[in-house]
C-alpha positions as CSV (number, residue, x, y, z in Angstrom):
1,X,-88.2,-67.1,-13.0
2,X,-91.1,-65.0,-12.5
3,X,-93.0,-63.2,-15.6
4,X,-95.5,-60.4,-15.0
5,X,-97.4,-59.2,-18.2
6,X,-96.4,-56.1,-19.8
7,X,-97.8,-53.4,-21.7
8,X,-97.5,-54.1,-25.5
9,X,-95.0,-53.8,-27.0
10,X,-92.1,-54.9,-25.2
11,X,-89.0,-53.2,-26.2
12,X,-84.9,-53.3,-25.5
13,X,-85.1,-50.0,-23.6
14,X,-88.2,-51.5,-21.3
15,X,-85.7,-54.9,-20.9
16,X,-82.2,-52.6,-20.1
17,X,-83.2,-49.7,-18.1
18,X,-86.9,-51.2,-16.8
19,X,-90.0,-49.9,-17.7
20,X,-90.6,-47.1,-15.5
21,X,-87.1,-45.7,-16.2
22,X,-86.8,-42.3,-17.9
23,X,-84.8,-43.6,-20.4
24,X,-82.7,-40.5,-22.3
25,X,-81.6,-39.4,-18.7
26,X,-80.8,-42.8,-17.3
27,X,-78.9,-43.0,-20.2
28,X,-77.9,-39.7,-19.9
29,X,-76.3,-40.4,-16.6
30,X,-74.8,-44.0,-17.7
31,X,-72.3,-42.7,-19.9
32,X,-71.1,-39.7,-17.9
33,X,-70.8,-42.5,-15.1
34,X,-68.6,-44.7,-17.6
35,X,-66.7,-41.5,-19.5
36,X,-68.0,-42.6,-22.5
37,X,-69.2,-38.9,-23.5
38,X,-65.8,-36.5,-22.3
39,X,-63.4,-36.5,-25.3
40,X,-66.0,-37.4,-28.4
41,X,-64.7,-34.0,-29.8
42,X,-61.5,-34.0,-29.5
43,X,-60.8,-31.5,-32.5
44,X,-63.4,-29.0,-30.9
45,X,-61.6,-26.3,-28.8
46,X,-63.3,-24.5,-25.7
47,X,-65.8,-27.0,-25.4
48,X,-66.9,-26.5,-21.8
49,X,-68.1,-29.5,-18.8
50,X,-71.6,-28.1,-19.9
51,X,-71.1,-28.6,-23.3
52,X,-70.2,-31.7,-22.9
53,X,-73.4,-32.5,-21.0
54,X,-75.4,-31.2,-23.4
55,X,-73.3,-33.5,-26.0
56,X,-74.1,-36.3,-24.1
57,X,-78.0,-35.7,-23.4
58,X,-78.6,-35.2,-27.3
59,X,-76.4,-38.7,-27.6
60,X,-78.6,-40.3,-25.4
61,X,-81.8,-39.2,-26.6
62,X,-80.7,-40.4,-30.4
63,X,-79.7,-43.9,-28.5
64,X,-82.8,-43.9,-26.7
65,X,-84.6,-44.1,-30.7
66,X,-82.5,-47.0,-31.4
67,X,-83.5,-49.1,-28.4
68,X,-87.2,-48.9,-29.2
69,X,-87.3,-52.3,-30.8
70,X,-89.9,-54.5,-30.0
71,X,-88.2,-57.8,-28.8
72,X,-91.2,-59.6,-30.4
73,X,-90.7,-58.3,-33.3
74,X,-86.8,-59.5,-33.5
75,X,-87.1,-62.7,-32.3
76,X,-90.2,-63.5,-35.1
77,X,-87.7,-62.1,-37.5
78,X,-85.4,-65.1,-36.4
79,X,-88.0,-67.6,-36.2
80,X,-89.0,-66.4,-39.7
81,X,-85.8,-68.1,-40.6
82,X,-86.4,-70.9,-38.8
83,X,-86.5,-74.2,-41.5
84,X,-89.2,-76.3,-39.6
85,X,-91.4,-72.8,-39.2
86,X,-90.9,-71.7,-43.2
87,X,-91.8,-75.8,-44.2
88,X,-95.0,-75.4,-42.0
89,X,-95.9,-72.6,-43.5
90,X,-95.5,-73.4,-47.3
91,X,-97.4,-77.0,-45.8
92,X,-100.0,-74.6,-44.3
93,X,-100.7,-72.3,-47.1
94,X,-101.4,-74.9,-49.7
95,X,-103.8,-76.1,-47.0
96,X,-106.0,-73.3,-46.1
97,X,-107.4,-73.5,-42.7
98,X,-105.0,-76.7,-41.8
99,X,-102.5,-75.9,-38.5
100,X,-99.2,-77.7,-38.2
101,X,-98.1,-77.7,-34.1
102,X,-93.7,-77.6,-34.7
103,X,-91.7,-78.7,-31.5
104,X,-88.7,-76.1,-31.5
105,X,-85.2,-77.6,-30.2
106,X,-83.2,-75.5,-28.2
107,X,-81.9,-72.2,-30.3
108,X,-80.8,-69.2,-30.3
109,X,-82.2,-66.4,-32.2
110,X,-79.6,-63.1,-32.4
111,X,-80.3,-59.7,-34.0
112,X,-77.3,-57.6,-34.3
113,X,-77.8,-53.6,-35.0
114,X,-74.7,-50.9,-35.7
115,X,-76.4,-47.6,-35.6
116,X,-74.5,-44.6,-35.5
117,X,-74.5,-40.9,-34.5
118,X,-73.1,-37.8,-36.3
119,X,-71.9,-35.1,-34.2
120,X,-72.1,-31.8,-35.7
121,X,-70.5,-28.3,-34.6
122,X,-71.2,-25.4,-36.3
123,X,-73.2,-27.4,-39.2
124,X,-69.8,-30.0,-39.5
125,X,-69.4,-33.1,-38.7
126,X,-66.9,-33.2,-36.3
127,X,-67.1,-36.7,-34.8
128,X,-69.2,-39.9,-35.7
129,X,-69.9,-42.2,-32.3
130,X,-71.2,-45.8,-33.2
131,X,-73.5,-47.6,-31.7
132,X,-73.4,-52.1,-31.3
133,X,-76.9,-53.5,-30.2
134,X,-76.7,-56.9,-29.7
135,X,-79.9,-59.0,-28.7
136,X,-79.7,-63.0,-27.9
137,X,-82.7,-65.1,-27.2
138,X,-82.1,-68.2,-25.5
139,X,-85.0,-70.7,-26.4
140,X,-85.7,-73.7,-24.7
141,X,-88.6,-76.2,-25.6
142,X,-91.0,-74.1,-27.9
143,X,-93.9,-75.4,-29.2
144,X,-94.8,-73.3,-32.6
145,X,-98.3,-73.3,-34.1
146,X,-98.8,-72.3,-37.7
147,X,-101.6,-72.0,-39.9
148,X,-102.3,-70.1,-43.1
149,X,-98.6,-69.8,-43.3
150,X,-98.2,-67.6,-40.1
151,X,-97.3,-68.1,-36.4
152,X,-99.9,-68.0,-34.3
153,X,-98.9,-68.9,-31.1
154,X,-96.1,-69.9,-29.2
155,X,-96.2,-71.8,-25.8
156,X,-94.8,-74.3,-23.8
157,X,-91.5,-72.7,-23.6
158,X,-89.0,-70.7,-21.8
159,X,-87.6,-67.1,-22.8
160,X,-85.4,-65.7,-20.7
161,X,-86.9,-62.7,-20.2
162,X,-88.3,-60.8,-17.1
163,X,-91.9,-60.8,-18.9
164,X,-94.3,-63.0,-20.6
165,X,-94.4,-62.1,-23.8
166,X,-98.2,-62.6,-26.2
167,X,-98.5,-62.8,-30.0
168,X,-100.4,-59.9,-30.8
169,X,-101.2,-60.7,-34.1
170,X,-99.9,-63.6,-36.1
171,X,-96.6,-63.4,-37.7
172,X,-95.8,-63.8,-41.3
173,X,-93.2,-66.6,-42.3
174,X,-93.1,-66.0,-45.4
175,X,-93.0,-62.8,-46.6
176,X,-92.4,-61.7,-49.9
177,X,-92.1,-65.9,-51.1
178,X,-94.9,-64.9,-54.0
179,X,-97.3,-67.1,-52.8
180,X,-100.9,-65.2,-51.7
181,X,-102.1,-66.0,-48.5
182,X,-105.7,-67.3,-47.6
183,X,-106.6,-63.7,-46.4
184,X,-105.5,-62.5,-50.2
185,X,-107.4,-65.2,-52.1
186,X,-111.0,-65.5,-50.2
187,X,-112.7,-63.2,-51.6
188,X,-111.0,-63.6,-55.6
189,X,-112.6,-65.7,-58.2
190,X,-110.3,-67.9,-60.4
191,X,-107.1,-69.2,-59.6
């Protein structure tokens, strides 16, 4: 497979519809082509083929919001899960400055989202359309480097994914665990 680099971040919408696509009316036109917008008020009386248009250009554009997550972003929020990564961390944080390389096994990391739109005539609800993101990383051979208790890079491995993706900061394994990072201590006197 061939990677180019992207422009940061790289989100689901730059992945499904490329990144040069004009996403709301590529969308737009997707579910007119699949029939996906005619019917979603079926209670509403009179509604013309350019209301329906216009129902299915505002869908779209509210759709077009949901698919603006960064892929890095979901698949760190996996690999915060990730046992070996969390036990590096802990082993990293007590050791300020000390860097743990972990050899990742084959996994998957999935983030599911259910999203969904209201849509209102005259003020009322009058339908509600929901919405089923599903993203599945594939992970082969990933070798992990933590220090401080983060991720700091990530190499060696194969994502299947039409670009190559960069760390562009480190990413925090564990949040919220009550233990202060290096960062939060260096400059504090006493314990």
């Amino acid at each position: 497979m061939t990677t180019v680099p992207v422009a940061d971040p790289l989100t689901v919408r730059d992945l499904l519809l490329g990144p040069e696509a004009q996403a709301p009316e590529a969308l737009a036109d997707s579910l007119r082509a699949h029939g996906a917008v005619t019917g979603l008020l079926p209670g509403v009386r009179g509604l013309t083929g350019a209301a329906d248009r216009a129902v299915g250009h505002e869908l779209a554009a509210v759709v077009n919001g949901f698919l603006d997550l960064d892929l890095v972003s979901l698949v760190a929020s996996g690999w915060s899960k990730y046992r070996a990564l969390k036990e590096a961390a802990r082993r990293t944080r007590r050791s300020p400055g000390s860097e743990e390389v972990v050899a990742l096994a084959t996994h998957s990391v999935t983030s599911a989202h259910h999203p969904s739109v209201d849509l209102l005539v005259d003020g009322a609800r009058a339908a509600t359309v929901g919405v089923n993101l599903t993203v599945l990383f594939r992970i082969t051979g990933l070798v992990a480097v933590v220090r401080d208790g983060r991720l700091v890079a990530a190499r060696e491995g194969r994502l299947d994914l039409p670009a190559a993706l960069r760390l562009r900061e480190p990413i925090e394994l564990l949040p919220g665990d009550g233990i202060r990072s290096y960062e939060s201590r260096r400059g504090q006197t006493g314990p």
